[in-house]
PyMOL Python script that loads the backbone (N, CA, C, O; Angstrom):
from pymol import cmd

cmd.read_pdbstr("""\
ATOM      1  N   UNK A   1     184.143  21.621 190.854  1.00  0.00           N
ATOM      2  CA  UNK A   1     184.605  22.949 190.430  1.00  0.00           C
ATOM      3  C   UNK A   1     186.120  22.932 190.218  1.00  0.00           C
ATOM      4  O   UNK A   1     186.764  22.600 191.213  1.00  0.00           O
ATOM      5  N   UNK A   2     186.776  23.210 189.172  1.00  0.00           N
ATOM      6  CA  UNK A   2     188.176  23.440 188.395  1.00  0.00           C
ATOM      7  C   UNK A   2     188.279  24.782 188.434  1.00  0.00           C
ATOM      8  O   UNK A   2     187.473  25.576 187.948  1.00  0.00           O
ATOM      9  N   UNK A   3     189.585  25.113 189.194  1.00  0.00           N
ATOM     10  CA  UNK A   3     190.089  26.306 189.003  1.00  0.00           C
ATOM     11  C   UNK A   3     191.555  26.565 188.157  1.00  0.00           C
ATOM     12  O   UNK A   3     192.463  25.739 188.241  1.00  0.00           O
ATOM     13  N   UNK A   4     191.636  27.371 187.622  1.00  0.00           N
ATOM     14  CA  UNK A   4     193.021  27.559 186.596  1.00  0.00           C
ATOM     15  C   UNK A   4     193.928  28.102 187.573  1.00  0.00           C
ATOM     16  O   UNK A   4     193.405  28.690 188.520  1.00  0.00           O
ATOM     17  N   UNK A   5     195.630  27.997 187.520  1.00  0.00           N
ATOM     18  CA  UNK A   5     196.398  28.248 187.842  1.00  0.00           C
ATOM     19  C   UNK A   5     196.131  29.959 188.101  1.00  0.00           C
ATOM     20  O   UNK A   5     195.779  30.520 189.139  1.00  0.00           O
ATOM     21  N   UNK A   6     196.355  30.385 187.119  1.00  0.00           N
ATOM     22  CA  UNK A   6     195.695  32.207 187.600  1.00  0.00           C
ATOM     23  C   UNK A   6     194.718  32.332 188.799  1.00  0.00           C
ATOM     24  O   UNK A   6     194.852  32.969 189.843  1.00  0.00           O
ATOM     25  N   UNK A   7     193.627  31.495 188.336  1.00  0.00           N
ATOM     26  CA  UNK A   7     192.869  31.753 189.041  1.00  0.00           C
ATOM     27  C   UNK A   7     192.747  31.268 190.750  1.00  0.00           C
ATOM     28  O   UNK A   7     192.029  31.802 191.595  1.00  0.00           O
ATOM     29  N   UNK A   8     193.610  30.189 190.929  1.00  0.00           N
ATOM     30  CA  UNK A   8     193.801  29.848 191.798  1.00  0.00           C
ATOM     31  C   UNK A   8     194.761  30.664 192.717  1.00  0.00           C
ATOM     32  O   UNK A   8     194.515  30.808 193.915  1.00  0.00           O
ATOM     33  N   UNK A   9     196.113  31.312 191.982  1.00  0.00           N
ATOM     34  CA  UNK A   9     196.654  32.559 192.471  1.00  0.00           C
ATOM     35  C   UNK A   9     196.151  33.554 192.819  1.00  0.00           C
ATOM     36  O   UNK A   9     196.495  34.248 193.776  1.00  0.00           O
ATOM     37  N   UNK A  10     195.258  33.741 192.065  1.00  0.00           N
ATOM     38  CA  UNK A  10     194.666  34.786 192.519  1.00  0.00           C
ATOM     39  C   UNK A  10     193.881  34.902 193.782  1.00  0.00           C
ATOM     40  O   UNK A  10     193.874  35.833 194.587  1.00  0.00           O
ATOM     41  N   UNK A  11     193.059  33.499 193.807  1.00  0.00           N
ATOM     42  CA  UNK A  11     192.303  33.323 195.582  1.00  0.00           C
ATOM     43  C   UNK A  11     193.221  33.279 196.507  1.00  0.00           C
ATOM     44  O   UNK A  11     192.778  33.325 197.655  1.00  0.00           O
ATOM     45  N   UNK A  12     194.674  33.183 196.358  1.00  0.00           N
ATOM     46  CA  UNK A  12     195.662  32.644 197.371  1.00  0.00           C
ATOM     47  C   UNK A  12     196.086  34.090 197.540  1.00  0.00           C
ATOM     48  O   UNK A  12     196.372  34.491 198.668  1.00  0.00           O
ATOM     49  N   UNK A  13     196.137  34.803 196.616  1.00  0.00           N
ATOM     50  CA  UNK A  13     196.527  36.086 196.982  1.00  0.00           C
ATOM     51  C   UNK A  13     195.419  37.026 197.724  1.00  0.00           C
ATOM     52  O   UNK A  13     195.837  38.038 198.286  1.00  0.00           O
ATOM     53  N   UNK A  14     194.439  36.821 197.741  1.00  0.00           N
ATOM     54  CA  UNK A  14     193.443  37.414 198.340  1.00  0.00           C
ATOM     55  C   UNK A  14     193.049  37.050 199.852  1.00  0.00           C
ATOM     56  O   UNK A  14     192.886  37.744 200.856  1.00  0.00           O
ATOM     57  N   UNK A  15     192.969  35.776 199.617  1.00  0.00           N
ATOM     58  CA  UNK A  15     193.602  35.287 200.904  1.00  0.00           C
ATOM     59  C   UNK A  15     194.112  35.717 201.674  1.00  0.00           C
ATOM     60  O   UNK A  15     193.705  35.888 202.823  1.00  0.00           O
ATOM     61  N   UNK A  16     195.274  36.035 201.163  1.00  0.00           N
ATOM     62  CA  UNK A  16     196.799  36.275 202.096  1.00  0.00           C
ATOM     63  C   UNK A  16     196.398  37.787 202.342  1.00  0.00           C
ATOM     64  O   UNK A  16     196.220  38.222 203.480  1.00  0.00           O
ATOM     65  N   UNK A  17     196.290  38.422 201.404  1.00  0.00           N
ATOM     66  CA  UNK A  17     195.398  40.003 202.022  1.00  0.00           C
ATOM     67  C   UNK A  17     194.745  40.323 203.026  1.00  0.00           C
ATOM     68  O   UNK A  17     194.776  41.220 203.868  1.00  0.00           O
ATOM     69  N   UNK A  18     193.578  38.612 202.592  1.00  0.00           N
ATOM     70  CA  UNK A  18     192.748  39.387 203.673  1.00  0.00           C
ATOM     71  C   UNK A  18     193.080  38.940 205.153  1.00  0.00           C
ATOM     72  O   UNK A  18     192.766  39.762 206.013  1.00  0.00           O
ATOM     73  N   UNK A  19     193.611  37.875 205.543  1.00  0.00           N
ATOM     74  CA  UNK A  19     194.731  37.428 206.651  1.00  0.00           C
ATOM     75  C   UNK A  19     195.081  38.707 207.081  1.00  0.00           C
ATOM     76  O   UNK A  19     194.650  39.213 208.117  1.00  0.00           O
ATOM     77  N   UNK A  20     195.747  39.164 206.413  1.00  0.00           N
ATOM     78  CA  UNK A  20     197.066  40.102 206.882  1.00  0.00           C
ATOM     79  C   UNK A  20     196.190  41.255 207.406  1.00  0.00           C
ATOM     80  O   UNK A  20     196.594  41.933 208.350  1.00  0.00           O
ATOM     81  N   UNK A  21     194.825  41.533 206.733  1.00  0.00           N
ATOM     82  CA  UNK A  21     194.448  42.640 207.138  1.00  0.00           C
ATOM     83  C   UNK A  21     193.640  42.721 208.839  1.00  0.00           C
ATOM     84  O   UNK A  21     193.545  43.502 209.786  1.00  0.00           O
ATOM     85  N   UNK A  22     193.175  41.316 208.413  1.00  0.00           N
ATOM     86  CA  UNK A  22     192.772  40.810 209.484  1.00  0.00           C
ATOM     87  C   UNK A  22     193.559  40.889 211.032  1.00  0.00           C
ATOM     88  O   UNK A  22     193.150  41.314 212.112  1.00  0.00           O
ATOM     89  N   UNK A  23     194.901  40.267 210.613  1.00  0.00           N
ATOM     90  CA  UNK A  23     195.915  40.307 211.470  1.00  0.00           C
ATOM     91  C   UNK A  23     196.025  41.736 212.040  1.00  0.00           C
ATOM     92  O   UNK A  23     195.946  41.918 213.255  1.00  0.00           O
ATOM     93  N   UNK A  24     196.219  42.820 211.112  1.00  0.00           N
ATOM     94  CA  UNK A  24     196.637  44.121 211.297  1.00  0.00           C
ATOM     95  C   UNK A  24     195.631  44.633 212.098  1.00  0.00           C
ATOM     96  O   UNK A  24     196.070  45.402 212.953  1.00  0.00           O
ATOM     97  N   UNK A  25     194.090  44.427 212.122  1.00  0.00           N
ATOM     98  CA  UNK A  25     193.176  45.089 212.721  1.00  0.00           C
ATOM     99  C   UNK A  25     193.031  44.621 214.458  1.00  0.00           C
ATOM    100  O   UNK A  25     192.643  45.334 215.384  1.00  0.00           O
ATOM    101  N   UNK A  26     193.473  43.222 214.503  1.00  0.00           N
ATOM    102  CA  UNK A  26     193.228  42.421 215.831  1.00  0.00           C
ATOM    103  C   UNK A  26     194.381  42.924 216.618  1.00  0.00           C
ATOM    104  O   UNK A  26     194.153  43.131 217.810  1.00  0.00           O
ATOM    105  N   UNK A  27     195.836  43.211 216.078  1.00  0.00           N
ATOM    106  CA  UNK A  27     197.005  43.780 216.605  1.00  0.00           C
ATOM    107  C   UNK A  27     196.823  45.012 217.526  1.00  0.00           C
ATOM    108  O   UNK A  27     197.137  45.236 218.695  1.00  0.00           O
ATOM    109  N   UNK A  28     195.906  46.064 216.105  1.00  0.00           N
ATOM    110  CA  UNK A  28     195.602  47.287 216.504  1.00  0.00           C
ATOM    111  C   UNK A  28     195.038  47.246 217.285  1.00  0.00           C
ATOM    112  O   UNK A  28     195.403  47.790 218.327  1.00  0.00           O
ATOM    113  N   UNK A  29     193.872  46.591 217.197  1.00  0.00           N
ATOM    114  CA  UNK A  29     192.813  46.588 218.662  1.00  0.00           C
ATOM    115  C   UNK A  29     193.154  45.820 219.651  1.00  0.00           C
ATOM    116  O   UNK A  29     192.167  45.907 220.382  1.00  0.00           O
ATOM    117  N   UNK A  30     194.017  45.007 220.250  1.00  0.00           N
ATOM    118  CA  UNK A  30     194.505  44.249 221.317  1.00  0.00           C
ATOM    119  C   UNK A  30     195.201  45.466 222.302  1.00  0.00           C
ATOM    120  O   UNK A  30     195.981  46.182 221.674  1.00  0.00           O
ATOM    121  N   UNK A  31     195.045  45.794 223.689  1.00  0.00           N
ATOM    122  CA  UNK A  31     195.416  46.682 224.163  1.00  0.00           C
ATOM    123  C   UNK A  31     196.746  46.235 224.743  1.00  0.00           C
ATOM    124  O   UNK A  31     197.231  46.963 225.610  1.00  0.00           O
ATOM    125  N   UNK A  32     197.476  45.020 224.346  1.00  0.00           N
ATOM    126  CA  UNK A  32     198.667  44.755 225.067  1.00  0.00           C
ATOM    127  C   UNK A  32     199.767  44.943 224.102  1.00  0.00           C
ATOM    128  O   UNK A  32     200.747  44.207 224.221  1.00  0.00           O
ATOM    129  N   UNK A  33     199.739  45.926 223.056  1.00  0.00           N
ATOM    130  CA  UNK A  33     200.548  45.914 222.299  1.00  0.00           C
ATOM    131  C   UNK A  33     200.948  47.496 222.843  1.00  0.00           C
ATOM    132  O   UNK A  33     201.885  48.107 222.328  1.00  0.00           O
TER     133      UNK A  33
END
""", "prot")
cmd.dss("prot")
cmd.show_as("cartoon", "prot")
cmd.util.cbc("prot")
cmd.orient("prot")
């Protein structure tokens, strides 16, 4: 499977979204914050 430059940005950016959102939800819910 070949992915194009766009298209490869584009998974990296989604990625990084979904990380972050990820991050943001485990933060929220950790009670030592």
């Amino acid at each position: 499977m070949l992915l194009n430059e766009s298209e490869l940005h584009h998974l990296q950016t989604h990625m990084h979204t979904l990380r972050s959102k990820i991050n943001v939800h485990v933060i929220s819910a950790s009670p030592e914050c």
